[in-house]
MARKOLZA-70235 format. One line per field, with one value per residue (C-alpha): residue number from 1; residue in three letters; x, y, z negated. Coordinates in nm, 4 decimals, always signed. Each point is the difference from the previous one (the first is absolute). Layout:
i: [NUM	...]
aa: [ALA	...]
c1: [X	...]
c2: [Y	...]
c3: [Z	...]
END
This chain:
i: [1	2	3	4	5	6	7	8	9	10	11	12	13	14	15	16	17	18	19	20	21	22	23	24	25	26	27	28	29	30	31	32	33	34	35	36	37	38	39	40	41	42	43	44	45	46	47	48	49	50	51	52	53	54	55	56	57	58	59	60	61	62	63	64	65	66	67	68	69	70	71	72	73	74	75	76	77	78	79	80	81	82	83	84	85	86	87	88	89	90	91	92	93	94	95	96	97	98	99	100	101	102	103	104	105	106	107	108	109	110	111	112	113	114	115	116	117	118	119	120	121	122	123	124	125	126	127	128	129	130	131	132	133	134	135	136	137	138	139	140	141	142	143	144	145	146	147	148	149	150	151	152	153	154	155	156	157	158	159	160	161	162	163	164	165	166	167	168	169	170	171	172	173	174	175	176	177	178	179	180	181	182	183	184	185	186	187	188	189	190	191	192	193	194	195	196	197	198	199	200	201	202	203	204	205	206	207	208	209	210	211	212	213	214	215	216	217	218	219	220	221	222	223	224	225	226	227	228	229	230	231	232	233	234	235	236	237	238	239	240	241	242	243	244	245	246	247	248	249	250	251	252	253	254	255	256	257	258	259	260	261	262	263	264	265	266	267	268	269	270	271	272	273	274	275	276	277	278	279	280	281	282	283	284	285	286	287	288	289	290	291	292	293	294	295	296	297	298	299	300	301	302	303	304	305	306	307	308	309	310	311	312	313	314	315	316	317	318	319	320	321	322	323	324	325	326	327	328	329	330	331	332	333	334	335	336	337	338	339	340	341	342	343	344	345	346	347	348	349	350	351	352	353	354	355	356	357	358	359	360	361	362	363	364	365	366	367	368	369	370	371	372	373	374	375	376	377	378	379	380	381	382	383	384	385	386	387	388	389	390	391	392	393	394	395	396	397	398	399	400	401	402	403	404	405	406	407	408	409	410	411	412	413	414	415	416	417	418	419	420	421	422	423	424	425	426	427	428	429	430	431	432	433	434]
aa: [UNK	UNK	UNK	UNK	UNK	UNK	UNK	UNK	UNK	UNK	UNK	UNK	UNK	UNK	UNK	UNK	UNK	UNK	UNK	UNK	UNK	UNK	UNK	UNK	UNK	UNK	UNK	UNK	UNK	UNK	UNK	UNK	UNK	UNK	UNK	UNK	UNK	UNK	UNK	UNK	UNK	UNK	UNK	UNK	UNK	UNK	UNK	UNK	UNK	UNK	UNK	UNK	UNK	UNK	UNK	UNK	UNK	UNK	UNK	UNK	UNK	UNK	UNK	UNK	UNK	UNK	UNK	UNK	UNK	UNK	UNK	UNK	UNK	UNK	UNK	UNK	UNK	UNK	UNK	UNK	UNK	UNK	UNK	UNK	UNK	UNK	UNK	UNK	UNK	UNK	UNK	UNK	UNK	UNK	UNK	UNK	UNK	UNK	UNK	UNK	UNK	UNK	UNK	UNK	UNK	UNK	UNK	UNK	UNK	UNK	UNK	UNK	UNK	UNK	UNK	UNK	UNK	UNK	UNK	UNK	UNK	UNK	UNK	UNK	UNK	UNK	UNK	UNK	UNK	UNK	UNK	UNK	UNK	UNK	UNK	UNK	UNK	UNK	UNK	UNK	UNK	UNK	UNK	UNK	UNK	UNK	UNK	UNK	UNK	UNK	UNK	UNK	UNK	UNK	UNK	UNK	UNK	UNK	UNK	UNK	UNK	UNK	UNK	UNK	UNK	UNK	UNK	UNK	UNK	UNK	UNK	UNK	UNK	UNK	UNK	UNK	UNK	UNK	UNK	UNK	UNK	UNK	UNK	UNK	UNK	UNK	UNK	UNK	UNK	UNK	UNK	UNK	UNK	UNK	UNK	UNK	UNK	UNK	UNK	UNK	UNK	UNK	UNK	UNK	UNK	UNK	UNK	UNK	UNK	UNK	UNK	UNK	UNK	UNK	UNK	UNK	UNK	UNK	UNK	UNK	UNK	UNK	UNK	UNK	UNK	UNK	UNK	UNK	UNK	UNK	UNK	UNK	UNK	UNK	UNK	UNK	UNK	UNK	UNK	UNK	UNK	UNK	UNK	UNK	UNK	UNK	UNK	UNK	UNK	UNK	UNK	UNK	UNK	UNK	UNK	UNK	UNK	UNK	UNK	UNK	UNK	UNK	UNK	UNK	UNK	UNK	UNK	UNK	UNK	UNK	UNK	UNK	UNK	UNK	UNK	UNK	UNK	UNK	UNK	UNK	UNK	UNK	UNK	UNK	UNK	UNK	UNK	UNK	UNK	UNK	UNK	UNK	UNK	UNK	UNK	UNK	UNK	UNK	UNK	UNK	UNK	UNK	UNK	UNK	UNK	UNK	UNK	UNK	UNK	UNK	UNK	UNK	UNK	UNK	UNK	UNK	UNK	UNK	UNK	UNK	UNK	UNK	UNK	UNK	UNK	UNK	UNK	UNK	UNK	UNK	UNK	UNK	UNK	UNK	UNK	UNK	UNK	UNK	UNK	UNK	UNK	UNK	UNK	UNK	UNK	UNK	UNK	UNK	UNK	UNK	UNK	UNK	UNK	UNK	UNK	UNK	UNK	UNK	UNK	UNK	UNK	UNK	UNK	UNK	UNK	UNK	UNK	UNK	UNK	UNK	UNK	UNK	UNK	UNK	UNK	UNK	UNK	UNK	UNK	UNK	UNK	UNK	UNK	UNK	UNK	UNK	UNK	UNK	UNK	UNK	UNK	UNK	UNK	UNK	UNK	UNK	UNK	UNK	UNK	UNK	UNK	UNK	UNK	UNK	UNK	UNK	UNK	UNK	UNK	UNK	UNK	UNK	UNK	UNK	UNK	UNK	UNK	UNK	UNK	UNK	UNK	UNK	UNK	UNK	UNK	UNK	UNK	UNK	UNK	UNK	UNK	UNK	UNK	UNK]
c1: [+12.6190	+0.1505	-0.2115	+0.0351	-0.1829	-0.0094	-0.3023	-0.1083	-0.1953	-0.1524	-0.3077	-0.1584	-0.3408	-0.0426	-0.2980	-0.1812	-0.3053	-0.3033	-0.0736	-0.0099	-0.3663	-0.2787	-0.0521	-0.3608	-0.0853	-0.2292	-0.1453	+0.1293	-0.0397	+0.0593	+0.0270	-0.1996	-0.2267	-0.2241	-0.3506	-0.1682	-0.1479	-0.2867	+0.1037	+0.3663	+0.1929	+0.2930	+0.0068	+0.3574	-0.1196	-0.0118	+0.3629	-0.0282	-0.0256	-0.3520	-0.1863	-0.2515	+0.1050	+0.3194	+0.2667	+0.0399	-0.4096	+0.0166	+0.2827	+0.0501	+0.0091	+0.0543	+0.0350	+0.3760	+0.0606	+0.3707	-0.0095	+0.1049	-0.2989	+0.0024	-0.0907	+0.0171	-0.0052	-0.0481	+0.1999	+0.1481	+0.2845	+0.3193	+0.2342	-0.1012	+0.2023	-0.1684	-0.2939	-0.1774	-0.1634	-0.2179	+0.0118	-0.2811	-0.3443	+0.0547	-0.3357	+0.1004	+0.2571	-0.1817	-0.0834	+0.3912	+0.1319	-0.3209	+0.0594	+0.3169	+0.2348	+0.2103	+0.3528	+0.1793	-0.0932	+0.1177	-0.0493	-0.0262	-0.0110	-0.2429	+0.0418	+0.0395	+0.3344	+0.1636	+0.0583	+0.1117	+0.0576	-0.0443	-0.0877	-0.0575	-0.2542	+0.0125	-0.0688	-0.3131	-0.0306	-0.3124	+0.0483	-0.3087	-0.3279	+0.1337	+0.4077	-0.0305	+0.3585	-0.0090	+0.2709	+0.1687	+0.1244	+0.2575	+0.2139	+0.3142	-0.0270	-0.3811	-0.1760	-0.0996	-0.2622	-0.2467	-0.3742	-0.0820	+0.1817	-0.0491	+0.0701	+0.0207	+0.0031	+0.2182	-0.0253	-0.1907	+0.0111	-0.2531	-0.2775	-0.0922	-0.3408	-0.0499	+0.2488	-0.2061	+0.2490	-0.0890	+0.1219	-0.1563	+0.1889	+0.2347	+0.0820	+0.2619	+0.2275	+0.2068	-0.0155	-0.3206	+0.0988	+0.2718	+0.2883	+0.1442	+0.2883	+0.2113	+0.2489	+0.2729	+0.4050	+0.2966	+0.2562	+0.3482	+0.1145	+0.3359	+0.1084	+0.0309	-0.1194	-0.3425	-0.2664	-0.3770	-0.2815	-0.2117	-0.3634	-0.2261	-0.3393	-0.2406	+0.2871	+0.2453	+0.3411	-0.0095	+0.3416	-0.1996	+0.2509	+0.1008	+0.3085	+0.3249	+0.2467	+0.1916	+0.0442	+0.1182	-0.2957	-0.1842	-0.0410	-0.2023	-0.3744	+0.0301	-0.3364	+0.0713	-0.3000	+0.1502	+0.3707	+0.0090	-0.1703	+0.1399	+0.0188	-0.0693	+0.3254	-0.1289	-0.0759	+0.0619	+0.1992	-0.2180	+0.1123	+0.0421	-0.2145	+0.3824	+0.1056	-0.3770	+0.1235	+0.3124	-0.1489	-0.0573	-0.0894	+0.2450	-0.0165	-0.2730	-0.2253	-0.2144	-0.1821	-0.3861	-0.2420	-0.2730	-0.2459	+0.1887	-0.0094	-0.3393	-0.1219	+0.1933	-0.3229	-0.1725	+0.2268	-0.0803	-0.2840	-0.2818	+0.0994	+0.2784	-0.0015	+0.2184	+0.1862	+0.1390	+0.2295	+0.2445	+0.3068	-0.1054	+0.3241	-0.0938	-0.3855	-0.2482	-0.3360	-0.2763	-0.3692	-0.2703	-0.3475	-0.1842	-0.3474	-0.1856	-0.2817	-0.1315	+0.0457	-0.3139	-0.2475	-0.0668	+0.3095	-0.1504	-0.0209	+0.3676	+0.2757	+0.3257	+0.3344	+0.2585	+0.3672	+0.2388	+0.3807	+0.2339	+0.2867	+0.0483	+0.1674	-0.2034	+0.0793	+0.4004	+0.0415	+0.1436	-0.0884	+0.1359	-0.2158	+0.2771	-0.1415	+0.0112	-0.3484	-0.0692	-0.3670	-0.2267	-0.3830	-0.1032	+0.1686	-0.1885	-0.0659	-0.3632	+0.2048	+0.0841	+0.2912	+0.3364	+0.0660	-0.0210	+0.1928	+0.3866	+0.3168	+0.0785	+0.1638	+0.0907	-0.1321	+0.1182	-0.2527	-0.1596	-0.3543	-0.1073	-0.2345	-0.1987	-0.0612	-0.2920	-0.0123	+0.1661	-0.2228	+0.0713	-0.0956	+0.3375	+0.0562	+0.4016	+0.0199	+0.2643	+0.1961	-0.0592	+0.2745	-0.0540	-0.2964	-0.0842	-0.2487	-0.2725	+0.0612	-0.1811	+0.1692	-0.1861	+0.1436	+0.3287	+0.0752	-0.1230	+0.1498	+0.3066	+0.3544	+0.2404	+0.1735	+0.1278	-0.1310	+0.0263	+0.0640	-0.1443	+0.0863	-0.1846	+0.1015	+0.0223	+0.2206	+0.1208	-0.1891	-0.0242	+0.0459	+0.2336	-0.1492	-0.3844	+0.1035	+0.0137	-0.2722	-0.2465	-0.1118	-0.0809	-0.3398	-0.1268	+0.1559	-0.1086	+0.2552	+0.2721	+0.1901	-0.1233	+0.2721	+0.4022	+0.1406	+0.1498	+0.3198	-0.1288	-0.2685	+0.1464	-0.1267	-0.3221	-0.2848	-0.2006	-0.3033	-0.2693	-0.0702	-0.2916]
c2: [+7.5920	+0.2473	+0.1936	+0.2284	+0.2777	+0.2865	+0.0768	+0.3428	-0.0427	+0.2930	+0.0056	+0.4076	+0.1322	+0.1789	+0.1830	-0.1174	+0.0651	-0.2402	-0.0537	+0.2901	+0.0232	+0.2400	+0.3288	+0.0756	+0.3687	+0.1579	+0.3106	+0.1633	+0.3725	+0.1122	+0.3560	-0.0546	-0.2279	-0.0800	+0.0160	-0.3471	-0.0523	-0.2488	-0.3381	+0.1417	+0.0797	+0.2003	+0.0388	-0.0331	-0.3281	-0.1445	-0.0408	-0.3068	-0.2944	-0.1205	-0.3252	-0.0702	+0.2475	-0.0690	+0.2720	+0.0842	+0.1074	+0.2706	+0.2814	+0.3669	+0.2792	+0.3554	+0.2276	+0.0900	+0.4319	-0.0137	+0.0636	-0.2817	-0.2190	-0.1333	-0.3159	-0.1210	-0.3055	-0.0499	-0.2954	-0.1417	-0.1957	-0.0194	-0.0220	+0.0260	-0.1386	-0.0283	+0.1323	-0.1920	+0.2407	-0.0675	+0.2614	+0.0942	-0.0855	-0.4085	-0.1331	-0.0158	+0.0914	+0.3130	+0.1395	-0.0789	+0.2310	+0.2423	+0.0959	+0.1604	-0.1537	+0.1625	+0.0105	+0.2288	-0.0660	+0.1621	-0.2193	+0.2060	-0.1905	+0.1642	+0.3403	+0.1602	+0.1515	-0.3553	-0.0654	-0.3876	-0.1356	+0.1639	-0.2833	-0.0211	-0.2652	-0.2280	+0.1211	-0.1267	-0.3557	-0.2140	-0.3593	-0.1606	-0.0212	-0.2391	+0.1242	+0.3161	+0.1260	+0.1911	+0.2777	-0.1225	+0.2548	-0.1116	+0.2286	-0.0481	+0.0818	-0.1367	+0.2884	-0.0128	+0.1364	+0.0585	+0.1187	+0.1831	-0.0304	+0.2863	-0.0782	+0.3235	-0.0960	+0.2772	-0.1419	-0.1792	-0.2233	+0.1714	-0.2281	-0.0505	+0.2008	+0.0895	+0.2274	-0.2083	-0.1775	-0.3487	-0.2059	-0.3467	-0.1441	+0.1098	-0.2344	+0.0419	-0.2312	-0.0330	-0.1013	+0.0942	-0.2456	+0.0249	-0.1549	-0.2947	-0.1208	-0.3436	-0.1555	+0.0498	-0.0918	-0.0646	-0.3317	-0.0193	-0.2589	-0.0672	-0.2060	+0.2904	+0.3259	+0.0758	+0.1333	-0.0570	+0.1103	-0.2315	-0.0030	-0.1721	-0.0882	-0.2499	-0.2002	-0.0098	+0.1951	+0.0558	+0.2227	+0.2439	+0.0614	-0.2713	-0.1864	+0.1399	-0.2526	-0.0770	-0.3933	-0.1755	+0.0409	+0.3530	+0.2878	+0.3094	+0.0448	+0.0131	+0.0563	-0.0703	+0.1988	+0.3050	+0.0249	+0.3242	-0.0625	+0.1630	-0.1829	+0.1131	+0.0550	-0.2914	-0.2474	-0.3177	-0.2934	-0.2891	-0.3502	-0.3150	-0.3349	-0.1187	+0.2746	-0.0405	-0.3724	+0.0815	+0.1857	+0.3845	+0.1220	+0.0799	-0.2823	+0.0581	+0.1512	-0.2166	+0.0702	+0.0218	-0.2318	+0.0678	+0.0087	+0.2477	+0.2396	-0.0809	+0.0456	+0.2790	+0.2292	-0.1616	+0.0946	+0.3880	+0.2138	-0.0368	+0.3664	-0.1375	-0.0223	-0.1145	+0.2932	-0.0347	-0.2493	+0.1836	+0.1820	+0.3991	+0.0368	+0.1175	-0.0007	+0.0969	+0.0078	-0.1820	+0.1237	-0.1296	-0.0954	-0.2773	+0.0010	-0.3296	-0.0879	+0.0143	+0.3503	-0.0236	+0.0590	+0.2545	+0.1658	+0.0265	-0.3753	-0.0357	-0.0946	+0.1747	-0.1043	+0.1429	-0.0925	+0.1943	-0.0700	+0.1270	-0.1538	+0.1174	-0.2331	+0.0714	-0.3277	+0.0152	-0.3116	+0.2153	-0.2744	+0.0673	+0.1025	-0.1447	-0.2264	-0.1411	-0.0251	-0.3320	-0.0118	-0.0961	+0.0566	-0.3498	+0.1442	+0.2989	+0.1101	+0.1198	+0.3483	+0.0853	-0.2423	-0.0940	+0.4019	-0.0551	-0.3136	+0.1225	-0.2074	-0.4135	-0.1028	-0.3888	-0.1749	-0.2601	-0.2598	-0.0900	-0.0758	-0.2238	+0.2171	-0.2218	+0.1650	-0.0588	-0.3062	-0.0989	-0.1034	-0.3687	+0.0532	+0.0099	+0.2827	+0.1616	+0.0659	+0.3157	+0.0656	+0.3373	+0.1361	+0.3946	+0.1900	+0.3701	+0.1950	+0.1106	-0.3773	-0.3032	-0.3199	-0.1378	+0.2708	+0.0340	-0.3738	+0.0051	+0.3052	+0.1092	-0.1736	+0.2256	-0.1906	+0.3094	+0.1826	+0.2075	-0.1116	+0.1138	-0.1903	-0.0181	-0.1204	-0.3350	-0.3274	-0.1956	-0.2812	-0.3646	-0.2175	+0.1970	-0.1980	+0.1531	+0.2715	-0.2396	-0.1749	+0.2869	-0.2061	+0.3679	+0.1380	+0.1573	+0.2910	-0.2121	-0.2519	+0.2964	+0.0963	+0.3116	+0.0893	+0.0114	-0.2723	+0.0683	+0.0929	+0.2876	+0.1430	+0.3167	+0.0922	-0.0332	+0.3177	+0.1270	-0.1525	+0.2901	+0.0029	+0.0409]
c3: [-12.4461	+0.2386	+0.1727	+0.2818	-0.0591	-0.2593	-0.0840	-0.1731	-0.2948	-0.0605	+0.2420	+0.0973	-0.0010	+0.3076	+0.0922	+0.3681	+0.1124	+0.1315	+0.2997	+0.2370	+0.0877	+0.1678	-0.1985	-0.0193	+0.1655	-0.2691	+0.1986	+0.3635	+0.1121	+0.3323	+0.1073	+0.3403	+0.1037	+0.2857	-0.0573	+0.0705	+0.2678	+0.0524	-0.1569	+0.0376	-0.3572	+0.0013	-0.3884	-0.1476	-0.2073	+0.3110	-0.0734	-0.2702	+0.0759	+0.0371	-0.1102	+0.2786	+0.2794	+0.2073	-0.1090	+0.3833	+0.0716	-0.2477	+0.0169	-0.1897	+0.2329	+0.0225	+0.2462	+0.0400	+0.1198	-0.1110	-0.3284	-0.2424	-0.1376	-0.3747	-0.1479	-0.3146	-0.1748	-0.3784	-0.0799	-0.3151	-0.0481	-0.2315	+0.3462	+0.3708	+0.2554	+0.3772	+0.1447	+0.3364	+0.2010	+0.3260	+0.2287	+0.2602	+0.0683	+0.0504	+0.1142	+0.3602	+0.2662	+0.0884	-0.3175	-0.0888	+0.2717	+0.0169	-0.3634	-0.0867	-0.2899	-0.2969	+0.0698	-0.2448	-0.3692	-0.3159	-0.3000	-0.3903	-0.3146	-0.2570	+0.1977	+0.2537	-0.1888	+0.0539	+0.3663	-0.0563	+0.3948	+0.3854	+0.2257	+0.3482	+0.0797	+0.2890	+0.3401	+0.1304	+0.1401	+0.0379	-0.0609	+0.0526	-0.2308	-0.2326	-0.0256	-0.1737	-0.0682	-0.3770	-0.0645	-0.3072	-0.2042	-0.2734	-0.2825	-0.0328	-0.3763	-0.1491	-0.0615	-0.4206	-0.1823	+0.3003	-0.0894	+0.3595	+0.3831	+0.2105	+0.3912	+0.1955	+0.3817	+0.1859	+0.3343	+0.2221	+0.2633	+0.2479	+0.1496	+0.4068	-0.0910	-0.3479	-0.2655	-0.2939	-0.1645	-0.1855	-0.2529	-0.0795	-0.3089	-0.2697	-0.2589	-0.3061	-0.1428	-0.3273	-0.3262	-0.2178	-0.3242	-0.2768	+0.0424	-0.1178	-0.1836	+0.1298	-0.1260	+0.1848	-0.0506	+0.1932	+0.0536	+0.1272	+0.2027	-0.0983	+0.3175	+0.2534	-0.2736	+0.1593	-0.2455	+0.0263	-0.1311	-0.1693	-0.0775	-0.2787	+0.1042	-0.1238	-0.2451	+0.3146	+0.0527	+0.3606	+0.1676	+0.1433	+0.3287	+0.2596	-0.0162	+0.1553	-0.0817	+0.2570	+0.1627	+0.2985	+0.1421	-0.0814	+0.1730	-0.0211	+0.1611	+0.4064	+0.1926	+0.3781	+0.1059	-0.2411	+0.0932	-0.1986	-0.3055	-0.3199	-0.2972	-0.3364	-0.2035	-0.2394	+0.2508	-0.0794	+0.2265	+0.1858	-0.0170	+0.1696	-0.1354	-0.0468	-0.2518	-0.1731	-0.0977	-0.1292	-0.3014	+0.1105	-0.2871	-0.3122	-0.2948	-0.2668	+0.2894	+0.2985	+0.3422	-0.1194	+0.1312	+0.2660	-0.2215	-0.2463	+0.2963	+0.0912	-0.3638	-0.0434	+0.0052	-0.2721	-0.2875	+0.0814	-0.0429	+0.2288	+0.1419	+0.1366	+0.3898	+0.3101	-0.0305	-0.3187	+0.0599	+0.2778	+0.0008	+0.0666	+0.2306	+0.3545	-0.0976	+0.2427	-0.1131	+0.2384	+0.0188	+0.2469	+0.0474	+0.1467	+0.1047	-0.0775	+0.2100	+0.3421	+0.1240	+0.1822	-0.2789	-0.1973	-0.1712	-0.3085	-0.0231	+0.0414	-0.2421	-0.0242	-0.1570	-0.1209	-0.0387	-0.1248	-0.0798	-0.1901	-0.2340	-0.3369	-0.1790	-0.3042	-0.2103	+0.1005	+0.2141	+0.2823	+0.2834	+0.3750	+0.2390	+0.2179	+0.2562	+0.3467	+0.1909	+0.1939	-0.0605	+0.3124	+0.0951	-0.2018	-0.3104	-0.0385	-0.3945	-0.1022	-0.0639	+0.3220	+0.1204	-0.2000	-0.0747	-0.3307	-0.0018	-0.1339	-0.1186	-0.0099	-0.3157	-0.1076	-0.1734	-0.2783	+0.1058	+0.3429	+0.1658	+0.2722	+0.2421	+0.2681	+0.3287	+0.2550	+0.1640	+0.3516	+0.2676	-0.1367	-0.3531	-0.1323	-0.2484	-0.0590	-0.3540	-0.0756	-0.3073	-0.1524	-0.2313	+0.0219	-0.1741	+0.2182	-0.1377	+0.2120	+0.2371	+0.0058	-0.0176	+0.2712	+0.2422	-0.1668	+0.0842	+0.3353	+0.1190	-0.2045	+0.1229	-0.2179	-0.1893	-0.2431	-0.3035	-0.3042	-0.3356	-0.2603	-0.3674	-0.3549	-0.3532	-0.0186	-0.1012	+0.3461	+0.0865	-0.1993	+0.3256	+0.2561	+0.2573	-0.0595	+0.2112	+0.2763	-0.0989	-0.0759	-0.2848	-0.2425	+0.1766	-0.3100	-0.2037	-0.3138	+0.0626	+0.0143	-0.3491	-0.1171	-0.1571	-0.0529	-0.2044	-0.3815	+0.1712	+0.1512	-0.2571	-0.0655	+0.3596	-0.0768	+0.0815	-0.2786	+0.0219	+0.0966	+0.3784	+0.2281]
END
C-alpha cells in the first residue's frame, strides 16, 4: 500500500519537565519590620500563603525612610519561572490606599551579586474586596538552580497617610522535580512537505502540532472580537465539517475519538495537570484567589482557592490555546468561567447532547463532533455555532465502514485499531513510554 506520509523512525528522548507547580518558601528574612501591634502581625511570614486565615487580613510591613528594604526567600527548585506577588495591605479599601505599596523591585538569584530582573509593579488600583489584581512577574529565561530569592524593593508607591509599605502574598513557581524523558519523533507529509512532530504516549502515536494542510475549505484561526491577534508561527489551519469528511488526515493516520481526548490524562502520571497539555507560545501565566464562604463570618472560618495557569507543555502535545469565547452566565465552570477552556478539534466520531426542555416538554437533541478541553458538552452544544476547527491526527488504519463517520457508530477508543497494519510496521515507536 501507498501511503502518504514518511514517517521517521527513529523516535528522541527529550528531556521536559512536570508540571509547573508552587515552590514551597522554606524560611523569609526581612530587613525591617513593623512591630505588631495588638492582634496586628506585620511579620514577613505573613507573606505565605496561609491555611485558615485569608491571605488579605495579614500583611508584612516595614517602615519605608528611602533606603531599599530586603527580603528574602529560601526557595528550592531545579528552574523558576514566575513569581505572583500581592501588593499592599488588601483587607479593605482604606487600608489599600492608607498603606503605601512597593513599586520598584530588584530581584537576585542566590545573591545579591546576581541582579536577575528590575520590575516596576502596577500602579495602585483597588478593585473591590474580592478582585485582587496580583503583579505577575515572569522570566524570560527560567531561572535554574535556585536555593534563595532576594527581592529588594527600591521604590514605593507612597500611601494617603502612612510611609509603611505592605505586602500580603508572594508565591513562587517552577519546576521542583526531575525531568522527564518522552518519546518524541517527527513525520513528513509527503502531499504538500509539512513536517510534524509526533508524540508517543500511552501505546498511541499522536502528531504533536495541528494540521496545516491546505483544502477548499481551511483557513487560519480568526477571532472577531481580536482583529489583531498574532498567531504562533506553528499554528495550525481550522476546518470546515465538509473538509473533516473528506478524509483530513494523511493515510495510515485518523482523527482520535472524544473519548481518546477525554482520556488523554489517564495514560500520564498523576502529576500531570491542565497545563501540560498546551502549546507554551504567547503564554501568560494566570494566578488568583477565591474566597469561599459567606464573608460575613469570621475570616478565619473561610476557604480560599487558588488557581493558577500556566502552559508548559510538559508531555509534548503542544495543544492551542487558540479559542473563541461564546460562553454565557448559565455556562459558568466551577473554575472561574470558560478561561480555561482553549481550542475545538474534530472528532472521528459524534455524540448526541440533549438540551433542557421547551416549555412543551419537547427536548432538541444536538450533535457534538468537536472535543475542547476545559468545555462541557452541555454548554458547547447549546452555545457554540462555529462550524470550524483544528485538526489534530494520530496513528491509525482508516476506518472499516467509511460511512461510521456519518454514523458515529465508534464511541469507544477500544473499538479503534491500535496500530498500523503489516504494511506500515517499520513505523512503529519503541515500545517504552509513559
Amino acid at each position: 500500500m501507498k501511503f502518504l506520509l514518511s514517517i521517521a523512525v527513529i523516535f528522541v528522548a527529550v528531556s521536559l519537565s512536570h508540571a509547573i507547580t508552587s515552590i514551597p518558601i522554606n524560611g523569609i528574612k526581612a530587613s525591617a519590620t513593623l512591630p505588631d501591634l495588638g492582634q496586628k502581625s506585620y511579620r514577613p511570614e505573613n507573606m505565605i500563603m496561609k491555611k485558615n486565615v485569608h491571605p488579605f487580613y495579614q500583611v508584612w510591613a516595614a517602615k519605608y525612610k528611602d533606603n531599599p528594604i530586603t527580603l528574602e526567600f529560601l526557595v528550592e527548585a531545579q528552574e523558576l519561572d514566575v513569581i505572583t506577588l500581592y501588593n499592599g495591605y488588601m483587607r479593605d479599601s482604606s487600608s489599600y490606599t492608607n498603606y503605601s505599596q512597593a513599586k520598584t523591585i530588584r530581584i537576585y538569584q542566590n545573591t545579591t551579586d546576581n541582579l536577575v530582573k528590575t520590575v516596576t509593579l502596577l500602579k495602585p488600583q483597588w478593585g473591590g474586596y474580592k478582585i485582587h489584581r496580583p503583579d505577575i512577574v515572569v522570566f524570560e529565561k527560567p531561572l535554574k538552580n535556585v536555593f534563595k530569592i532576594i527581592i529588594e524593593i527600591d521604590d514605593i508607591y507612597p500611601g494617603k497617610i502612612y510611609q509603611d509599605v505592605c505586602i500580603a502574598l508572594v508565591k513562587f513557581w517552577g519546576f521542583p522535580r526531575i525531568p522527564r524523558k518522552l518519546n518524541a519523533g517527527q513525520v513528513t507529509d509527503v502531499r504538500d512537505g509539512q513536517v510534524y512532530n509526533t508524540i508517543k504516549v500511552g501505546g498511541q502515536i499522536w502528531m504533536a502540532e495541528d494540521l496545516r494542510h491546505k483544502t477548499p475549505g481551511s483557513r487560519p484561526f480568526i477571532d472577531a472580537s481580536k482583529p489583531n491577534l498574532k498567531l504562533p508561527k506553528d499554528a495550525g489551519l481550522e476546518y470546515p465539517e465538509s473538509d473533516i469528511n473528506n478524509r483530513i488526515c494523511p493515510e495510515g493516520w485518523r482523527l482520535p475519538l472524544e473519548s481518546e481526548f477525554a482520556n488523554l490524562k489517564s495514560s500520564l502520571p498523576e502529576s500531570a495537570t491542565f497545563d501540560d497539555f498546551f502549546s507554551t507560545a504567547n503564554r501568560r501565566p494566570f494566578y488568583a484567589i477565591y474566597e469561599k464562604g459567606n464573608s460575613g463570618i469570621d475570616p478565619a472560618l473561610l476557604t480560599d482557592v487558588e488557581e493558577f495557569f500556566y502552559p508548559t507543555d510538559a508531555y509534548g502535545f503542544n495543544f492551542s490555546r487558540l479559542t473563541r469565547r461564546y460562553y454565557d452566565q448559565q455556562c459558568i465552570e466551577e473554575s472561574g468561567g470558560e478561561k480555561f477552556a482553549f481550542a475545538s478539534y474534530w472528532t472521528y466520531d459524534a455524540k448526541e447532547i440533549p438540551l433542557w426542555p421547551d416549555e412543551d416538554g419537547n427536548v432538541e437533541v444536538k450533535k457534538l463532533r468537536f472535543y475542547r478541553f476545559g468545555g462541557t458538552d452541555y454548554c458547547e452544544a447549546m452555545l457554540c455555532t462555529e462550524n470550524y476547527h483544528f485538526v489534530r491526527c494520530i496513528m491509525a488504519p482508516d476506518p472499516v465502514d467509511p460511512n461510521a463517520i456519518a454514523d458515529s457508530s465508534v464511541t469507544d477508543s477500544s473499538e479503534a485499531p491500535a496500530n498500523l497494519n503489516a504494511d506500515s510496521s517499520e513505523a512503529a515507536a519503541p515500545a517504552n513510554s509513559f
